[in-house]
C-alpha positions in Angstrom: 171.2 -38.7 -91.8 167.9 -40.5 -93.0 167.0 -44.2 -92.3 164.4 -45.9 -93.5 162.9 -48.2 -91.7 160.7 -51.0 -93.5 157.9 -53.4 -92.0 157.8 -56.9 -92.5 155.0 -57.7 -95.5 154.2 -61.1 -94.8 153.2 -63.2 -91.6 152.2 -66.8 -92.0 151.6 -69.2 -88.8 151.8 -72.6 -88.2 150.6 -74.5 -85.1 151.9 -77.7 -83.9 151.8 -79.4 -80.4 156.0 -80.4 -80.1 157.0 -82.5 -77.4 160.3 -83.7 -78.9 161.6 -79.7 -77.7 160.7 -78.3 -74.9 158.5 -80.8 -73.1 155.0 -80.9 -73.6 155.1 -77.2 -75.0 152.9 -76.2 -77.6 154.3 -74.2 -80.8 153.7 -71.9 -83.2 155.9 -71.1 -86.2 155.8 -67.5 -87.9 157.4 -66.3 -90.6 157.9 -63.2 -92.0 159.9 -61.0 -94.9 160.9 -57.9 -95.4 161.1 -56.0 -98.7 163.8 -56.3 -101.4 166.5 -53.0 -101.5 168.7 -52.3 -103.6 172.3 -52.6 -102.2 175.0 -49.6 -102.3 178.8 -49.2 -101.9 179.8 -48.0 -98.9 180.8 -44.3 -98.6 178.5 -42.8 -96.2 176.0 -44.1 -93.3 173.1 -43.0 -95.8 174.1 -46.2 -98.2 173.4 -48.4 -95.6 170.1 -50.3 -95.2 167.9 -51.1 -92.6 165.6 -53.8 -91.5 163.3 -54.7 -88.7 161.8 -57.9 -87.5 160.2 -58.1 -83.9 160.3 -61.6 -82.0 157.5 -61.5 -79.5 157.7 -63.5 -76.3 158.9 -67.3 -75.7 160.5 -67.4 -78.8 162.4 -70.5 -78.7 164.5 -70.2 -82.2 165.3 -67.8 -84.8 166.2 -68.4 -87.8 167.4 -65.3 -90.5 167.4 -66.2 -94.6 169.6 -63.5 -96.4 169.0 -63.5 -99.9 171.7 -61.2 -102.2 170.7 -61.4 -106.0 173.0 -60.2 -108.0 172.0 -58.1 -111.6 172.4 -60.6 -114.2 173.4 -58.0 -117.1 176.8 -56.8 -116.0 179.8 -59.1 -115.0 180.7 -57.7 -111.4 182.8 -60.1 -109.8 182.8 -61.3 -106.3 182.0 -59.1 -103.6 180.8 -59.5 -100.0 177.7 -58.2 -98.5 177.9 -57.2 -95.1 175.1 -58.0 -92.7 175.3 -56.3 -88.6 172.4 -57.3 -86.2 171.6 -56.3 -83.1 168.8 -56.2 -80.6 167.0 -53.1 -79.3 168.4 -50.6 -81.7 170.1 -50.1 -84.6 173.6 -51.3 -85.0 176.0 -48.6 -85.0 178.8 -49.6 -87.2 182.4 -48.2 -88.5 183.0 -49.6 -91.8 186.3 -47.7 -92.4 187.5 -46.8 -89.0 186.6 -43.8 -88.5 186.9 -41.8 -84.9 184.1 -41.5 -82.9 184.1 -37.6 -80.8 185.0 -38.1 -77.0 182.6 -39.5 -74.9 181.1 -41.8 -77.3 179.7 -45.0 -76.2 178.6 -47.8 -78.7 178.0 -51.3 -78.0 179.3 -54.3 -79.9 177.7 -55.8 -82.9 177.9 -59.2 -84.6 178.7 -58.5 -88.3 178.6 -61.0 -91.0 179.9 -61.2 -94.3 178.1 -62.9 -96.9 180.3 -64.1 -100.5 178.4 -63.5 -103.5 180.1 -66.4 -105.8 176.6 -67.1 -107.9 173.8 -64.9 -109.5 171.9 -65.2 -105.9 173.0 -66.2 -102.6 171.2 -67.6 -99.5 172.9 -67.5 -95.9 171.1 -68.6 -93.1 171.8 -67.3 -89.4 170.0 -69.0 -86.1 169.8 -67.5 -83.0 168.6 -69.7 -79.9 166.8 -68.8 -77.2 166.8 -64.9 -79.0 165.4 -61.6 -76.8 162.2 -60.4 -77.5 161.4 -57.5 -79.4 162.8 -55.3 -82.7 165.9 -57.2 -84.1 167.8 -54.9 -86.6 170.0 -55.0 -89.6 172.0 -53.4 -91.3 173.4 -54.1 -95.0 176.0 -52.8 -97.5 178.5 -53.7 -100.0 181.9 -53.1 -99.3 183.5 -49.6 -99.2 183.5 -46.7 -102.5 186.1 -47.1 -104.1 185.8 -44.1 -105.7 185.5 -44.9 -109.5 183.3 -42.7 -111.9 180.4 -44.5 -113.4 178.9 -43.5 -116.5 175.2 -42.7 -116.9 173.7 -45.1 -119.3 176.2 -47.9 -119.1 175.7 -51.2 -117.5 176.6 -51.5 -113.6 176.7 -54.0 -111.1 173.7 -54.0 -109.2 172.7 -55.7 -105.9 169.2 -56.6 -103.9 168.9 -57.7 -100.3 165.7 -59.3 -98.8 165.5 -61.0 -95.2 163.4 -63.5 -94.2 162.3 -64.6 -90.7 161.0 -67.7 -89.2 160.4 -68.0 -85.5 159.1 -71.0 -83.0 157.6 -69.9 -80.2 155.8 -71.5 -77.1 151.8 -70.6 -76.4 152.0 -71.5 -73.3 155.3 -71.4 -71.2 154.5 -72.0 -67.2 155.0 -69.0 -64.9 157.5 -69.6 -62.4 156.3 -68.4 -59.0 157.5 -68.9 -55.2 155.7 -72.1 -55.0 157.8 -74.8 -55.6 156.7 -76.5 -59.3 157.4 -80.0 -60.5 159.1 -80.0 -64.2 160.9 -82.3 -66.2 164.4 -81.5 -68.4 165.5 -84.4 -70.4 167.9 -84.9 -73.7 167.0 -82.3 -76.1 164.0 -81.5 -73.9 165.0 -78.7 -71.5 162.3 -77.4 -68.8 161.5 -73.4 -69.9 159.5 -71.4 -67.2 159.2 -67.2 -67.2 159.1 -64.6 -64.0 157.5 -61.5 -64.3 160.1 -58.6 -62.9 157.8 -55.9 -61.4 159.5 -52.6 -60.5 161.9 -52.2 -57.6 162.9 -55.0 -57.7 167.0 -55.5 -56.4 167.0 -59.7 -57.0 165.9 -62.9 -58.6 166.8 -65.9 -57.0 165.8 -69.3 -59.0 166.2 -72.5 -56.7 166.5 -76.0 -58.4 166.4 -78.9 -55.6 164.7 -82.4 -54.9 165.8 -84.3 -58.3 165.5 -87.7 -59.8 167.0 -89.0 -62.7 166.5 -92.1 -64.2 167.9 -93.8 -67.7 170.4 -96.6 -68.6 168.4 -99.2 -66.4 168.7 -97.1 -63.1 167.7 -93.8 -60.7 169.4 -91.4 -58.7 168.6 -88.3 -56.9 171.6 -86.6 -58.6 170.3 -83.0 -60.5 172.3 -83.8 -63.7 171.1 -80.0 -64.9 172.0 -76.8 -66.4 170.2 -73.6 -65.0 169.8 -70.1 -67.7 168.5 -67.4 -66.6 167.8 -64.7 -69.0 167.8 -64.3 -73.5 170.2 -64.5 -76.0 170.8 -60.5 -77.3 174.4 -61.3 -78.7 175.8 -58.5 -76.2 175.9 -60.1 -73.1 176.0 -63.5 -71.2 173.8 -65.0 -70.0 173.9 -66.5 -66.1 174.6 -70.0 -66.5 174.6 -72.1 -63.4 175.8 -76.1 -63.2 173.6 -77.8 -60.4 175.5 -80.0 -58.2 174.2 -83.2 -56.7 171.9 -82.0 -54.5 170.5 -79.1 -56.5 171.4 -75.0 -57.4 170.7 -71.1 -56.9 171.2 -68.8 -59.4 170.7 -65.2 -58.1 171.0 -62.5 -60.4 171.5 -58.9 -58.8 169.6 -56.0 -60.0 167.4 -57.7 -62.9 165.7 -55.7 -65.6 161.9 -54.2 -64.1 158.4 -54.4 -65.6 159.8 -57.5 -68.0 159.5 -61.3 -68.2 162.9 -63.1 -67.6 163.4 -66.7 -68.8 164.6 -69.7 -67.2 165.8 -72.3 -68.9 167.0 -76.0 -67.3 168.5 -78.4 -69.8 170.1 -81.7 -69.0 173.6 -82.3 -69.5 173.3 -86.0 -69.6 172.7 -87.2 -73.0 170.8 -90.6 -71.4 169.2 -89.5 -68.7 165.9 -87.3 -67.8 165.6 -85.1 -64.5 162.2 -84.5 -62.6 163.1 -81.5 -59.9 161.2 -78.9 -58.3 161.7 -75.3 -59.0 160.6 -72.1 -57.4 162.0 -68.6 -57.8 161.8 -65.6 -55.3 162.5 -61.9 -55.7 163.4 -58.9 -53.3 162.2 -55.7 -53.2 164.7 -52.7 -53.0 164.5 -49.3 -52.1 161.2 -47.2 -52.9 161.0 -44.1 -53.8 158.4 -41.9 -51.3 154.6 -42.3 -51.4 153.4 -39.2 -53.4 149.7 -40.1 -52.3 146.4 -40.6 -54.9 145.7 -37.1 -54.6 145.6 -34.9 -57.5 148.1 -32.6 -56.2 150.9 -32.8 -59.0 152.2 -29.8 -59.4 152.1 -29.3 -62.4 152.1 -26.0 -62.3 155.6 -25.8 -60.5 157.0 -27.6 -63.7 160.2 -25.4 -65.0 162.3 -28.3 -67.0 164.2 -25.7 -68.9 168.2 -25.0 -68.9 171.0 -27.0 -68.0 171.5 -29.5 -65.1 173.3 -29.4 -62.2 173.6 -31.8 -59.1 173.4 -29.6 -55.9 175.5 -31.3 -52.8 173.8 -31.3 -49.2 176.1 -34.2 -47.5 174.4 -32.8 -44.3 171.0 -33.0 -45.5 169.1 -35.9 -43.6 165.5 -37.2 -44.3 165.1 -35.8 -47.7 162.5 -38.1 -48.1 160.6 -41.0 -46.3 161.9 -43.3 -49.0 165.3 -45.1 -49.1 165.7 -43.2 -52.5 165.4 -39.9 -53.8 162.9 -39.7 -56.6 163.4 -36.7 -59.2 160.3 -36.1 -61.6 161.4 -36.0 -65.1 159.7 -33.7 -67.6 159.9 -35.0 -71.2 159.8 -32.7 -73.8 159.1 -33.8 -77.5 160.8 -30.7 -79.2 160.0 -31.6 -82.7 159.7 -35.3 -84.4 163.1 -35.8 -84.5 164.5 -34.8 -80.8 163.1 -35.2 -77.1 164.7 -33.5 -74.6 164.5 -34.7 -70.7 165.2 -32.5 -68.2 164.4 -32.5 -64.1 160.5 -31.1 -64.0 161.2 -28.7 -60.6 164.5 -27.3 -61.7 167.9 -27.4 -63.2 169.6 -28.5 -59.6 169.5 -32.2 -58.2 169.8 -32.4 -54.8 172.6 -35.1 -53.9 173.0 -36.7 -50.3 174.9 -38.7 -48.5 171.9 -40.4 -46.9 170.2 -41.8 -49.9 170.7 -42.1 -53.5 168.9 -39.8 -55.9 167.3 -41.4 -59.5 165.8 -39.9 -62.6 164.2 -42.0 -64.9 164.0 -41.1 -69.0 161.3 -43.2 -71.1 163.2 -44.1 -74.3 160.7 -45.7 -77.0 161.3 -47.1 -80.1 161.4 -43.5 -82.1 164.0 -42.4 -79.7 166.4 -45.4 -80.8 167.4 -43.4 -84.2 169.0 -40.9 -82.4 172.2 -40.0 -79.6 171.4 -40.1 -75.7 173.5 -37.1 -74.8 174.0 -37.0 -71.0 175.7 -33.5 -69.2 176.0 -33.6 -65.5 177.3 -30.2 -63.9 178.4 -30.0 -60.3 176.7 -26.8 -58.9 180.2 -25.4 -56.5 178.2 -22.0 -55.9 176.2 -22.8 -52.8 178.5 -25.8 -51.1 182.4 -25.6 -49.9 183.3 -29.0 -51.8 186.5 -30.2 -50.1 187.1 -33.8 -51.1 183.5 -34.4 -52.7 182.8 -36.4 -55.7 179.6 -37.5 -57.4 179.3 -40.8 -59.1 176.7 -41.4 -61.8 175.4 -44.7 -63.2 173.2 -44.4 -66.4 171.8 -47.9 -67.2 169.1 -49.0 -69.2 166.3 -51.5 -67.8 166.6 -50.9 -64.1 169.1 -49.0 -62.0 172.2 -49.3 -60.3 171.5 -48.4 -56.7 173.9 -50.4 -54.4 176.9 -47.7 -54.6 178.9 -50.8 -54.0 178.0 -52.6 -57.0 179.4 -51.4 -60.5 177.8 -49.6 -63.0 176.2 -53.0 -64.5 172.9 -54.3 -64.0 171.8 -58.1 -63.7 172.0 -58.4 -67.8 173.4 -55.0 -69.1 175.8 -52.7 -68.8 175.8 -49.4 -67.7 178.2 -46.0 -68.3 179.8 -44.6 -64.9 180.4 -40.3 -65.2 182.2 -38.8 -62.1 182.1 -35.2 -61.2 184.2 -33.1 -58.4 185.6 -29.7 -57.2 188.8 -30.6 -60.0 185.9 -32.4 -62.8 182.8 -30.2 -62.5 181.3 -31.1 -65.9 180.7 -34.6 -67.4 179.2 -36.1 -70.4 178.2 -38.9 -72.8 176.6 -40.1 -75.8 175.7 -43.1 -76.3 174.3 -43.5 -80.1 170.8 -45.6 -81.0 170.8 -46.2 -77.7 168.0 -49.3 -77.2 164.5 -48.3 -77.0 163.9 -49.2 -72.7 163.5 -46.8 -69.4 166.7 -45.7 -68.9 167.6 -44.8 -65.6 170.1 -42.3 -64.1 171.5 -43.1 -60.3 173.5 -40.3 -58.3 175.6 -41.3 -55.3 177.6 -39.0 -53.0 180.8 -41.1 -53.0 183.4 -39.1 -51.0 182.8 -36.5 -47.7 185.4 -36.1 -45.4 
């Protein structure tokens, strides 16, 4: 399969101090397009076609134009246009229901259909409080239906060109542990971002000491919405009401080496809130201090063959860390495949005293592709009994509380077992978003 993928063509900005949106916030608007393609019926995933817009950082709204145009020289009735988005990767869609092979993990898309009833047709789509970085689309017209055109006769023929315009703050505060003063009123929430460094296990936001005045009187009542996190159109986002006195939002294993934002809008259509607002985050397990030196080992790098997790339930003090840090070799095999594999080895050492993590590095010219994950249990050196392995793969930080479920703060995850009865287990997970991925193993049973 080939996909093109096109670049926007034009960027124009505007700049505008807004206070009506956002508080005292100052915006810029950007716009940008993408070039016009030609639309085909659906028969195969080459007729679809593919577009790219990237939203950078405090985006506030997003706002898509769809323009169809329809050829003017061939009556061709009505037909939809089908439009899928998605955020961090390419959509992966089924347009006639086909069966995916076993194993196969995709994640929901919102389609849209767009009615061509005119010569050209404008849809608009907008998208509040949207994630940073690469939006995708994908467009076709609806399914073959099979019939035999004739060279040199007059067809139907479609166009498609996107448009993008964005609003997006200069300068949104930094929320840090110091307690700030902000101000959320009607149609003016308080929008404040957290740096996420790594290692990171939780964010808690605190909302306390409020006033609100309007309609001739004040209370200390915190009359307020807390948000923490972006709009991808996968997942929720963690939405708490404040009470009286004030609110905590914590949200448990939160994406690393990111921005997060936090949002507090008034839910009092008279009334405007001053409160104070402070966020604090903990540090999890570490993985042990390899030391400045220059001793890498690099020479000791294998990273060939398949891999297997080795059990040592007995093992103790594998490392000085609360975590079992595996070096990952990534291997670019050609321009369209990498291949990851564990840099000392095919075997994994498992315990039962810590958990063991491998990290893969997924950019945006690995998102084309399928993540194929294979996880063999290695029974040649260890009498099993009633072990089991769990495995979390999850993309932006991982799962290491063997407690929790395979889902992180924002994202899911996808949970593999293997055992004495299950030795082998594997996924794929197609155009899987363009993030570190990481890989958590866990020693869930020994008796």
């Amino acid at each position: 399969m080939e996909i093109h993928i096109f670049t926007m063509f034009m960027l124009l900005r505007f700049i505008a101090a807004v206070s009506s949106d956002g508080g005292d916030l100052t915006f810029v608007q950007e716009l940008s397009s993408n070039p016009s393609q030609k639309l085909s019926r659906y028969g195969w995933y080459g007729n679809v076609r593919l577009a790219m817009f990237h939203i950078p950082d405090n985006t506030f709204t997003a706002r898509w134009l769809f323009t169809v145009t329809r050829g003017k020289e061939f009556h061709c009735g009505t037909h939809n246009v089908t439009v899928y988005i998605r955020w961090g990767a390419p959509p992966v869609i089924n347009p006639v229901g086909r069966v995916f092979p076993n194993n196969t993990m995709t994640s929901p898309v919102l389609s849209l259909n767009l009615s061509m009833t005119s010569p050209e047709s404008n849809t608009t789509f907008n998208l509040s409080n949207p994630a940073p970085g690469d939006w995708y689309l994908a467009v076709h017209l609806p399914q073959d239906d099979g019939r035999i055109e004739h060279k040199g006769f007059p067809s139907c023929s479609y166009s498609f060109q996107p448009h993008l315009s964005i609003r997006r703050a200069v300068d949104t505060p930094i929320l840090q542990a110091t307690p700030q003063i902000q101000t959320a009123g009607p149609n003016r929430p308080a929008v404040l971002s957290v740096f996420i460094p790594e290692f990171v296990s939780s964010l808690l936001v605190s909302v306390s000491d409020c006033t609100s005045w309007g309609e001739g009187h004040v209370s200390p009542d915190c009359l307020l919405v807390l948000i923490l996190g972006s709009s991808t159109l996968e997942v929720g986002l963690v939405t708490v009401n404040c009470s009286l006195i004030g609110c905590l939002a914590v949200l448990l294993t939160p994406p690393w080496n990111t921005w997060i934002r936090i949002t507090v809008e008034s839910y009092h259509s008279n009334r405007t809130t001053n409160f104070s607002i402070s966020a604090n985050y903990t540090e999890g397990c570490k993985p042990q201090n390899v030391g400045p030196s220059n001793d890498d080992e690099i020479n000791s790098i294998h990273g060939h063959g398949n891999t297997s997790v080795d059990l040592h339930p007995n093992l103790q003090n594998v490392s000085s860390g609360c975590l079992w840090n595996v070096p990952v070799l990534r291997d670019e095999q050609d321009v369209l495949s990498v291949r990851f594999s564990p840099a000392n080895g095919p075997n994994v050492t498992v315990t039962t005293t810590q958990p063991t993590l491998l990290t893969y590095s997924l950019n945006t010219h690995s998102t084309g592709g399928t993540l194929n994950l294979q996880i063999l249990l290695n029974t040649a050196n260890v009498s099993l009994g009633n072990i089991s392995v769990s495995a979390c793969l999850s993309p932006w930080a991982p799962v290491l509380n063997h407690t929790q479920s395979c889902h992180t703060g924002l994202f899911p995850g996808y949970e593999l077992t293997v055992s004495a009865d299950v030795p082998l287990s594997f996924i794929r997970v197609p155009f899987p978003q363009a993030s570190t991925w990481y890989l958590v193993l866990q020693l869930t049973c020994y008796r």
